[in-house]
PQR file with spaces between the fields and no chain letter, atoms N, CA, C, O and H, PARSE charges and radii, in Angstrom:
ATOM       1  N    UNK     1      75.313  115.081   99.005 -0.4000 1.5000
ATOM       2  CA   UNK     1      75.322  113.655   98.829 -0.0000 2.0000
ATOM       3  C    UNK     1      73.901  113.131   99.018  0.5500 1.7000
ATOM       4  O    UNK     1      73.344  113.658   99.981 -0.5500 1.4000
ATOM       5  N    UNK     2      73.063  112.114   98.266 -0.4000 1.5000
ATOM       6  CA   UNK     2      72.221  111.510   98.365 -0.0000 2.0000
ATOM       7  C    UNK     2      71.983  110.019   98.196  0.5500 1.7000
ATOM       8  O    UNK     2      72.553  109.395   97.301 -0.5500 1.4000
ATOM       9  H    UNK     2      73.516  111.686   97.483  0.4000 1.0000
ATOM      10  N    UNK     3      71.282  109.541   98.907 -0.4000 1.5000
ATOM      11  CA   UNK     3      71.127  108.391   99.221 -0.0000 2.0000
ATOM      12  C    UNK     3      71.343  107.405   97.823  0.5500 1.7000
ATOM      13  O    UNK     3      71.223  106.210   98.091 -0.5500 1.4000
ATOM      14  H    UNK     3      70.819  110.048   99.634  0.4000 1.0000
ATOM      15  N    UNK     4      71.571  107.632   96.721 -0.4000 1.5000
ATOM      16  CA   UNK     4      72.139  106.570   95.716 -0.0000 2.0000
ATOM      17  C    UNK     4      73.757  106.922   95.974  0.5500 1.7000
ATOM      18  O    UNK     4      74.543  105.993   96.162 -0.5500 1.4000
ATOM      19  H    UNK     4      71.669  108.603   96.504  0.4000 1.0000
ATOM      20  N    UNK     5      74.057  107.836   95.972 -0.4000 1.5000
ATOM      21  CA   UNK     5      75.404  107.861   96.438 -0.0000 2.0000
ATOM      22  C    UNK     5      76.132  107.538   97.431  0.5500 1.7000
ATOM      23  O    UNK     5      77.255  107.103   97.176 -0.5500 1.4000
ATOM      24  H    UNK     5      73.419  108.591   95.819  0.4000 1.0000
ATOM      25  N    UNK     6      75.711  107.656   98.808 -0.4000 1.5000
ATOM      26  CA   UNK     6      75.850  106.436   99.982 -0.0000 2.0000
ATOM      27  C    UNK     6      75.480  104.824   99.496  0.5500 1.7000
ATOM      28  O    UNK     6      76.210  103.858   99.719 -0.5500 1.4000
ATOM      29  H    UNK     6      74.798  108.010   99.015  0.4000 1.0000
ATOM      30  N    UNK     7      74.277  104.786   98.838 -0.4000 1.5000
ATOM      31  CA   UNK     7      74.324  103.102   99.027 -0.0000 2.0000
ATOM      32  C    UNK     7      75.090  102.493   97.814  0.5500 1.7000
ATOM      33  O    UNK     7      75.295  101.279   97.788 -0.5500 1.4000
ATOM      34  H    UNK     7      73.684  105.570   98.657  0.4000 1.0000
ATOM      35  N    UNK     8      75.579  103.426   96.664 -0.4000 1.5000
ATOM      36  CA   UNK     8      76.620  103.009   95.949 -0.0000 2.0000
ATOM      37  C    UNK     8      77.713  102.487   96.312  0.5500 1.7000
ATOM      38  O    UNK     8      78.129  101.341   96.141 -0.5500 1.4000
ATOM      39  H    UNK     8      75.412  104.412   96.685  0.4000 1.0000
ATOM      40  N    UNK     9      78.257  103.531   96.917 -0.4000 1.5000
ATOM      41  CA   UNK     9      79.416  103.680   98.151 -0.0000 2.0000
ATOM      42  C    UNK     9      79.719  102.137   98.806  0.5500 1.7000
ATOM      43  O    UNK     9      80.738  101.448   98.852 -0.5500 1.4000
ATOM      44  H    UNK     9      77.919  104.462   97.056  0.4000 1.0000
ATOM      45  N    UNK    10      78.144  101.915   99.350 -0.4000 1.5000
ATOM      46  CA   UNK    10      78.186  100.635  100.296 -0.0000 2.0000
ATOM      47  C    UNK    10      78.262   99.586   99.308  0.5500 1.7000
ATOM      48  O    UNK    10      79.026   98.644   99.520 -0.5500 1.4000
ATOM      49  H    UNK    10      77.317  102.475   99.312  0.4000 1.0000
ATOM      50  N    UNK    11      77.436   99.636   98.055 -0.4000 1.5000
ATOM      51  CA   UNK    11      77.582   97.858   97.474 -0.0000 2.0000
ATOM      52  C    UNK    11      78.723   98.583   96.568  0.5500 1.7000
ATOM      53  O    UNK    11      78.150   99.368   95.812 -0.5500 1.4000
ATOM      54  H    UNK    11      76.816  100.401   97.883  0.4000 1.0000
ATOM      55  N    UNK    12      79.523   98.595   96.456 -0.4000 1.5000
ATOM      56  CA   UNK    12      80.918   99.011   95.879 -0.0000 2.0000
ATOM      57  C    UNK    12      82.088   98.187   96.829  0.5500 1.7000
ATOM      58  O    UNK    12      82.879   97.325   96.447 -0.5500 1.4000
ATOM      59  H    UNK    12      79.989   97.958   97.070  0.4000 1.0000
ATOM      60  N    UNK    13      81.873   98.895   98.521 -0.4000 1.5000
ATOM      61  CA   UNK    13      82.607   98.146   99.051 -0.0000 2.0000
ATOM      62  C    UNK    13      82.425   97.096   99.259  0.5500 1.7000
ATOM      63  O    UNK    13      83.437   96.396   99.280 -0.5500 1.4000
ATOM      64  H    UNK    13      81.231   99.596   98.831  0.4000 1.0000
ATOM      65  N    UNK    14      81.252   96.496   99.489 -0.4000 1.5000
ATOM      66  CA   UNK    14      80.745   95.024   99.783 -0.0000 2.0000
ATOM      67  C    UNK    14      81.213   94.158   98.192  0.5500 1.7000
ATOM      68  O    UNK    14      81.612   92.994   98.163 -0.5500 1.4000
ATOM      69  H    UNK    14      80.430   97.065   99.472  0.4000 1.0000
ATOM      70  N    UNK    15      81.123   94.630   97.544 -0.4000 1.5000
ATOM      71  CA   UNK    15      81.376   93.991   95.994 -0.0000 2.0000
ATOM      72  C    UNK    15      83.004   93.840   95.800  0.5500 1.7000
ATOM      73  O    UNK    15      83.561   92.920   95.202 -0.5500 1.4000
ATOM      74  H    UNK    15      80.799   95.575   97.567  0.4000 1.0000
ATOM      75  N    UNK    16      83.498   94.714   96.305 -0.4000 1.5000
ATOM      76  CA   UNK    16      85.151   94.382   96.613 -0.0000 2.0000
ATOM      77  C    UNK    16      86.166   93.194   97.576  0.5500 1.7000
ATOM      78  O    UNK    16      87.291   92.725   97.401 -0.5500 1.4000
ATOM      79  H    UNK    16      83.046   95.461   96.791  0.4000 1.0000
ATOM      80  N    UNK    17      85.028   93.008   98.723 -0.4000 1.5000
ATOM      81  CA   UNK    17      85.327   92.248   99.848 -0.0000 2.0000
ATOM      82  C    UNK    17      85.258   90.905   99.619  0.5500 1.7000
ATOM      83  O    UNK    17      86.015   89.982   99.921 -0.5500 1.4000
ATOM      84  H    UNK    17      84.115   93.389   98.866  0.4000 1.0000
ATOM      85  N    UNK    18      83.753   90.974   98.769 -0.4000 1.5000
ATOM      86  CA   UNK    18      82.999   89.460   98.121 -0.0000 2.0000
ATOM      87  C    UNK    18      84.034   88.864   96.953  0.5500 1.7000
ATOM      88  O    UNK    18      84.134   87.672   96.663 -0.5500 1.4000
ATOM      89  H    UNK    18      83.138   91.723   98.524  0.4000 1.0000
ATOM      90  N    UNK    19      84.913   90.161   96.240 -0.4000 1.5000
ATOM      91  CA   UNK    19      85.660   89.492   95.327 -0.0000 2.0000
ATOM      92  C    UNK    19      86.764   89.369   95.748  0.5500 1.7000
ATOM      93  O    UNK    19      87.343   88.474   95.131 -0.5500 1.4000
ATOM      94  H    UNK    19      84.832   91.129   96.476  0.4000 1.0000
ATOM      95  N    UNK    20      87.485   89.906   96.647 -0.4000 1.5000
ATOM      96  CA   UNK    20      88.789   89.744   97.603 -0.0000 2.0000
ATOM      97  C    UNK    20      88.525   88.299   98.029  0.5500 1.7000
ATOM      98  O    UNK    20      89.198   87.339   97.655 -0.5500 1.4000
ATOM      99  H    UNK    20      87.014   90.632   97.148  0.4000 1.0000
ATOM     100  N    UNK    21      87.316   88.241   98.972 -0.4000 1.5000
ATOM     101  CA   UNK    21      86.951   87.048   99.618 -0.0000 2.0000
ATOM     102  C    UNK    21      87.035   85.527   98.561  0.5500 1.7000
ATOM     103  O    UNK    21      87.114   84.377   98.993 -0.5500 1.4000
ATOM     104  H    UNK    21      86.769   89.022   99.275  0.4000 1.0000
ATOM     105  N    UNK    22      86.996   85.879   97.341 -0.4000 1.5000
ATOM     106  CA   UNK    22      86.760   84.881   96.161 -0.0000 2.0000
ATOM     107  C    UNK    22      87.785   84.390   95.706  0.5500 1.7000
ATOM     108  O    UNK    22      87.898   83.271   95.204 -0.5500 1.4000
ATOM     109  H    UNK    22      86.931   86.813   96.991  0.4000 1.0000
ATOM     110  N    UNK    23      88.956   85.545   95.914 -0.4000 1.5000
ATOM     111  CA   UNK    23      90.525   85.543   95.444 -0.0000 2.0000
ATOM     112  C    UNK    23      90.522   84.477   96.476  0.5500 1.7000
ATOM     113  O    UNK    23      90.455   83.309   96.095 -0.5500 1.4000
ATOM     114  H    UNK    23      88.865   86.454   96.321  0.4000 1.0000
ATOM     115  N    UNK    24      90.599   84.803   97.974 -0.4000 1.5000
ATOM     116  CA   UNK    24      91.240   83.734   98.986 -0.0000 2.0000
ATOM     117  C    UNK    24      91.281   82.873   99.148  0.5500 1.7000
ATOM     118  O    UNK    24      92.144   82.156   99.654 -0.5500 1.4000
ATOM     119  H    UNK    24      90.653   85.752   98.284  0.4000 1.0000
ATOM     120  N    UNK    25      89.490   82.556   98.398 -0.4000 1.5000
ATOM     121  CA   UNK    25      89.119   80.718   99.007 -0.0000 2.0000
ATOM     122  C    UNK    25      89.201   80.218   97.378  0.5500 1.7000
ATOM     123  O    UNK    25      88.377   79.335   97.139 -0.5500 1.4000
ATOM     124  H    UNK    25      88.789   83.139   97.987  0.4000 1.0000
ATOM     125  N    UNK    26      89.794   80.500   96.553 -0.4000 1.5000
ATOM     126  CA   UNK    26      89.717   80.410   95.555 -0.0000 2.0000
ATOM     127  C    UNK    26      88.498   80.030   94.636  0.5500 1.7000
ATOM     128  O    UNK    26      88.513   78.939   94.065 -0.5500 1.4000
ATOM     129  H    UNK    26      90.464   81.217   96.747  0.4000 1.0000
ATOM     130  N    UNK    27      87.444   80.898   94.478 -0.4000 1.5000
ATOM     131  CA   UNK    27      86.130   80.916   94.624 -0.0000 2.0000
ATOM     132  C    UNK    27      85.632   81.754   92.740  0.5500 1.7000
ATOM     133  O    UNK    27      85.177   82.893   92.637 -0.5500 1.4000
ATOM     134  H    UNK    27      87.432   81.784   94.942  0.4000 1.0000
ATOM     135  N    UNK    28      85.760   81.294   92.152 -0.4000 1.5000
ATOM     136  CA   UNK    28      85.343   81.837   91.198 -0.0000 2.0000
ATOM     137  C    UNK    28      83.838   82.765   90.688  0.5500 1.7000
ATOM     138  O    UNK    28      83.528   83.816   90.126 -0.5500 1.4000
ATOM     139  H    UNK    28      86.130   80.368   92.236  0.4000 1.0000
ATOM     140  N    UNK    29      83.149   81.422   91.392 -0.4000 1.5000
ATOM     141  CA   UNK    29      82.132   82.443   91.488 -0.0000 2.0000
ATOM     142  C    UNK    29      81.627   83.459   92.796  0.5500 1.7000
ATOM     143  O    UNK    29      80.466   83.865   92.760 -0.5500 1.4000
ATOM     144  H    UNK    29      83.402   80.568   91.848  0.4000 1.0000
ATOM     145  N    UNK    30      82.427   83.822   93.834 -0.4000 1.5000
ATOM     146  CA   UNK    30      81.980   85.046   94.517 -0.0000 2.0000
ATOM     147  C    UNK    30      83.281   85.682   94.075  0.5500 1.7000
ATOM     148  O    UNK    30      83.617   86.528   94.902 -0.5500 1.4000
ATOM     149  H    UNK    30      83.370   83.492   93.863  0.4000 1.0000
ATOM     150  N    UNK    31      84.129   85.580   93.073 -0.4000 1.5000
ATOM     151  CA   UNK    31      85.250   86.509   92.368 -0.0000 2.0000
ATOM     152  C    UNK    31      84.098   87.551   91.534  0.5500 1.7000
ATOM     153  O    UNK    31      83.958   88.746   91.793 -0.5500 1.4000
ATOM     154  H    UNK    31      83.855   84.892   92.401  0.4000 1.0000
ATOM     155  N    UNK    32      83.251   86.711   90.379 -0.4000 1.5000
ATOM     156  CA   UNK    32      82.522   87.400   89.753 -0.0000 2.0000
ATOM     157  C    UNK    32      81.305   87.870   90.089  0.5500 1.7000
ATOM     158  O    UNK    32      80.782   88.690   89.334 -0.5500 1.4000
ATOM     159  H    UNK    32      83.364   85.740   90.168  0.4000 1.0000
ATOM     160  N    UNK    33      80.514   87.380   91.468 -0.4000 1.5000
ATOM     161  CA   UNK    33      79.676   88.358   91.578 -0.0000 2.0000
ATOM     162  C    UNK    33      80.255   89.202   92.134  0.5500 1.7000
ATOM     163  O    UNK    33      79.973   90.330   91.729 -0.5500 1.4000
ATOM     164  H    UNK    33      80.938   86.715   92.082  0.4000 1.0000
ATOM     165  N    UNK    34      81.279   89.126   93.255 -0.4000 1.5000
ATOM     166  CA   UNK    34      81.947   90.916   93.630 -0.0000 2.0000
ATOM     167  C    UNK    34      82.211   91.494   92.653  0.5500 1.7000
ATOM     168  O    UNK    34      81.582   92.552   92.696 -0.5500 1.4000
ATOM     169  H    UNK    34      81.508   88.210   93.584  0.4000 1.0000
ATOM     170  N    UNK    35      82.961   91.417   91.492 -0.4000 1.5000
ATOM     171  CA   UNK    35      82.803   92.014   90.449 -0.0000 2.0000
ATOM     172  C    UNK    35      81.785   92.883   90.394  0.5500 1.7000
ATOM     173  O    UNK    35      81.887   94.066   90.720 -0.5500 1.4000
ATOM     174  H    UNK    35      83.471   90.558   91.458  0.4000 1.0000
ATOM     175  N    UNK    36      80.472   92.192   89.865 -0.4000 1.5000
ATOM     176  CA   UNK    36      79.346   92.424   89.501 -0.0000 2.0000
ATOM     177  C    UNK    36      78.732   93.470   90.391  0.5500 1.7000
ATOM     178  O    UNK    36      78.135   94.520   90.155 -0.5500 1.4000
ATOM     179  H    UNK    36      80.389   91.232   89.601  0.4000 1.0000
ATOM     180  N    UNK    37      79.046   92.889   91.401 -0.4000 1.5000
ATOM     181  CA   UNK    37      78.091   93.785   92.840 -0.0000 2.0000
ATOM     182  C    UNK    37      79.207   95.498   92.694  0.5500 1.7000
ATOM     183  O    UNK    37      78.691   96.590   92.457 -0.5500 1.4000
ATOM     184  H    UNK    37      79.531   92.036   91.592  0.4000 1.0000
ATOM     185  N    UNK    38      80.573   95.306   92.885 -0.4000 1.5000
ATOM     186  CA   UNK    38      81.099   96.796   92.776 -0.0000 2.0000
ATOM     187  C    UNK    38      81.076   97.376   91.540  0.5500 1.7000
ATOM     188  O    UNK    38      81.253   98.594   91.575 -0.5500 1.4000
ATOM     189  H    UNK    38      80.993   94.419   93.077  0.4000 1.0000
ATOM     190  N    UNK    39      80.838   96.671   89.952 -0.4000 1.5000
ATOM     191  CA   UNK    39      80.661   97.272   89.306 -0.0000 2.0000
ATOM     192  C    UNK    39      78.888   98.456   89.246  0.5500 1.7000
ATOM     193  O    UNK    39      78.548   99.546   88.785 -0.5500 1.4000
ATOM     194  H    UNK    39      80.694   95.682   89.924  0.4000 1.0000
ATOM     195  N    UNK    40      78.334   97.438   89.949 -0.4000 1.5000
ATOM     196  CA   UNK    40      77.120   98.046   89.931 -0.0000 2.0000
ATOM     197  C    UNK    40      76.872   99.053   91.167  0.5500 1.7000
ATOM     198  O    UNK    40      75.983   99.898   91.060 -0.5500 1.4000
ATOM     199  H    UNK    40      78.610   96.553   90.323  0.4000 1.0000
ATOM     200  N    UNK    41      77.595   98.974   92.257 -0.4000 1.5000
ATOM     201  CA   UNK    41      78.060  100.281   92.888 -0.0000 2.0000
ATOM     202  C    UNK    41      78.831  101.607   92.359  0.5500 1.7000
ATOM     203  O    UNK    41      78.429  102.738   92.632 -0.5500 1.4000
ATOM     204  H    UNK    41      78.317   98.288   92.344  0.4000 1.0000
ATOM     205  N    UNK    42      79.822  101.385   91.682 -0.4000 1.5000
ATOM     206  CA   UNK    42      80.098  102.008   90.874 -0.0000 2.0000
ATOM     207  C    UNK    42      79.058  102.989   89.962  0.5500 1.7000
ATOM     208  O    UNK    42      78.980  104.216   89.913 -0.5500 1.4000
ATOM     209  H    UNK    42      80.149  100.466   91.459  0.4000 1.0000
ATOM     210  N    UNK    43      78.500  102.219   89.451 -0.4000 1.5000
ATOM     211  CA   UNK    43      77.448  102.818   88.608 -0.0000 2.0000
ATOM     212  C    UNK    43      75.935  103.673   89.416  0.5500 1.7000
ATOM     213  O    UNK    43      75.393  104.572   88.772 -0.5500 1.4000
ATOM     214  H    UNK    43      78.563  101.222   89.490  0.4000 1.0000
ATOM     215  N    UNK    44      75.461  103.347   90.606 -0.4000 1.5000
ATOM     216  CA   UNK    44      74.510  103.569   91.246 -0.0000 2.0000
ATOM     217  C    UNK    44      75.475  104.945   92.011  0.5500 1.7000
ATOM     218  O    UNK    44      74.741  105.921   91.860 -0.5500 1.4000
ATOM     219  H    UNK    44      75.900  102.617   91.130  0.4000 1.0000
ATOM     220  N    UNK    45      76.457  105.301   92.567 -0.4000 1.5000
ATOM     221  CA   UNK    45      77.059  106.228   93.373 -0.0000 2.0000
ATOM     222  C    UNK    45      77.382  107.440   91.865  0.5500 1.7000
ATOM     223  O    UNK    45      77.351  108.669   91.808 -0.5500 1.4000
ATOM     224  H    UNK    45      77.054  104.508   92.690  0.4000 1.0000
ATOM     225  N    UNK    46      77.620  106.578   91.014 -0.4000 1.5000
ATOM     226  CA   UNK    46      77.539  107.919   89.330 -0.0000 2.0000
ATOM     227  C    UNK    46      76.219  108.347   89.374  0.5500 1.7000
ATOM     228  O    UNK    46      76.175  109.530   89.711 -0.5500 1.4000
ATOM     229  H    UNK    46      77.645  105.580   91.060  0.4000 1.0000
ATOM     230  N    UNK    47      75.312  107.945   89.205 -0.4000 1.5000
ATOM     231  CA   UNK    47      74.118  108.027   89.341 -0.0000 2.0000
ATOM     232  C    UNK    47      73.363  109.103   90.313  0.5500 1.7000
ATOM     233  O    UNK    47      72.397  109.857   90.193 -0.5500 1.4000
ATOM     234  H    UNK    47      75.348  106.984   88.932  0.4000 1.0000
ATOM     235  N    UNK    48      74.230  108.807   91.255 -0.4000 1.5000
ATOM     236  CA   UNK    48      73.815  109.974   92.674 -0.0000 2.0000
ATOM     237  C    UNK    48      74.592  111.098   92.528  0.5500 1.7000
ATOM     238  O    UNK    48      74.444  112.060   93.282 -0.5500 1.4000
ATOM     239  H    UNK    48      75.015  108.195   91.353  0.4000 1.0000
ATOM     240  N    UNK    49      75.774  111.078   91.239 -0.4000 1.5000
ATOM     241  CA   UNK    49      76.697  112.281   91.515 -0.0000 2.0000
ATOM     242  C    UNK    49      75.815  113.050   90.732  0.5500 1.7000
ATOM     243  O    UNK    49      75.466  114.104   91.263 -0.5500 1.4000
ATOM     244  H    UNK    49      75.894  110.296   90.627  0.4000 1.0000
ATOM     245  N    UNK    50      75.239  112.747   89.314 -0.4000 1.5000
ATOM     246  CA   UNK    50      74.473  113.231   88.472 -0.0000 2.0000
ATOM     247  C    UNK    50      73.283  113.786   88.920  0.5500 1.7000
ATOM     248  O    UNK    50      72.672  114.747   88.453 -0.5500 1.4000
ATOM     249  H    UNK    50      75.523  111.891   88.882  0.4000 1.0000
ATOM     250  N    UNK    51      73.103  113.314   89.561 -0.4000 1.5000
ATOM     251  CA   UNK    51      71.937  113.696   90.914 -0.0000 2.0000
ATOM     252  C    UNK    51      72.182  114.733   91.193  0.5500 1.7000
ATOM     253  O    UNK    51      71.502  115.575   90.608 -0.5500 1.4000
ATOM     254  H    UNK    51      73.600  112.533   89.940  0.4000 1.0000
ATOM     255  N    UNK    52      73.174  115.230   92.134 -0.4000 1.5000
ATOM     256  CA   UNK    52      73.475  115.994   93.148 -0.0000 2.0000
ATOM     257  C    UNK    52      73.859  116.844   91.855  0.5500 1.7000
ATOM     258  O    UNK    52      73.168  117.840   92.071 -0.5500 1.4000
ATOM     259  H    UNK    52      73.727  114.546   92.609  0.4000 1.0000
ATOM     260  N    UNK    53      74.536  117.106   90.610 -0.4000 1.5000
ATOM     261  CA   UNK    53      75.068  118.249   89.474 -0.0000 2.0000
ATOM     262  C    UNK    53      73.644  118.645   89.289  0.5500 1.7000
ATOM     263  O    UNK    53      73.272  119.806   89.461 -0.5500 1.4000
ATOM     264  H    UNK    53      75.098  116.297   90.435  0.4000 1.0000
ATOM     265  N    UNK    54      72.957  117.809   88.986 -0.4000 1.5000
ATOM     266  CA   UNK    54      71.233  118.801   88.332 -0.0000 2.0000
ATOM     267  C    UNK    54      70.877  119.596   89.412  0.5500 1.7000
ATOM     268  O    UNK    54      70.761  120.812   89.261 -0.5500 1.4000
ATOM     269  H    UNK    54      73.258  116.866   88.846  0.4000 1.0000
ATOM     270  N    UNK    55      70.648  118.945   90.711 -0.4000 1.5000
ATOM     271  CA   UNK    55      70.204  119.738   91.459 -0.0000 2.0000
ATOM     272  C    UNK    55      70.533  121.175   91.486  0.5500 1.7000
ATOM     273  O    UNK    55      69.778  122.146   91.427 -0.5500 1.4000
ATOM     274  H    UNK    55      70.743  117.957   90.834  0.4000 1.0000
ATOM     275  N    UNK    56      72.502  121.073   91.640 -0.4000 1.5000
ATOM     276  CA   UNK    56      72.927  122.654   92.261 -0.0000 2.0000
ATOM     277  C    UNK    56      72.639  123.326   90.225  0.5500 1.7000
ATOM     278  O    UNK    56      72.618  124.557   90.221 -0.5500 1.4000
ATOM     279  H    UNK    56      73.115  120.285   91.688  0.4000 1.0000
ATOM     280  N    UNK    57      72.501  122.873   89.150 -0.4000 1.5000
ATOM     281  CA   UNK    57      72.615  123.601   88.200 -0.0000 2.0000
ATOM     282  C    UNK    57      71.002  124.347   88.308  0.5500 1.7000
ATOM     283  O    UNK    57      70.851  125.426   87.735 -0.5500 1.4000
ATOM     284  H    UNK    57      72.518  121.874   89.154  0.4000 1.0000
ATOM     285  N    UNK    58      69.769  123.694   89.099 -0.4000 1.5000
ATOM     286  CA   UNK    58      69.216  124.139   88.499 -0.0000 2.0000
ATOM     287  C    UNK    58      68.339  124.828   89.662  0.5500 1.7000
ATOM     288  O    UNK    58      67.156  125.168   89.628 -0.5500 1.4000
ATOM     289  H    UNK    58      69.892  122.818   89.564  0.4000 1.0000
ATOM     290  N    UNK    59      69.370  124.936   90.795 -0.4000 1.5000
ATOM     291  CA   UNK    59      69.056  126.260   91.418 -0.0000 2.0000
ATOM     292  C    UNK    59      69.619  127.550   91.661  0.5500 1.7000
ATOM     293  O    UNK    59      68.964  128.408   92.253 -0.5500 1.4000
ATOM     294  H    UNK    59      70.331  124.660   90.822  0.4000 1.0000
């Protein structure tokens, strides 16, 4: 595991909470930046998996 993959991890969950949190107060816009924020966790923790495949392929 490397550090894009932990801090994916983290704004993934924070991006879930912010849009949970958006559902509650009925908040449209911190609905769509949590969105935004776990989609882009999402994408940064892929990023680190691709990471971590080159590495072990290319030793």
């Amino acid at each position: 595991m490397n550090k894009d993959t932990i801090k994916g991890s983290m704004k993934e969950t924070a991006g879930k909470v912010q849009k949970e949190f958006g559902k509650a107060v009925n908040s449209p816009k911190h609905q769509i930046e949590g969105g935004a924020k776990e989609t882009e966790g999402k994408m940064q923790k892929g990023v680190g998996h691709l990471k971590d495949a080159a590495k072990s392929v290319t030793r």
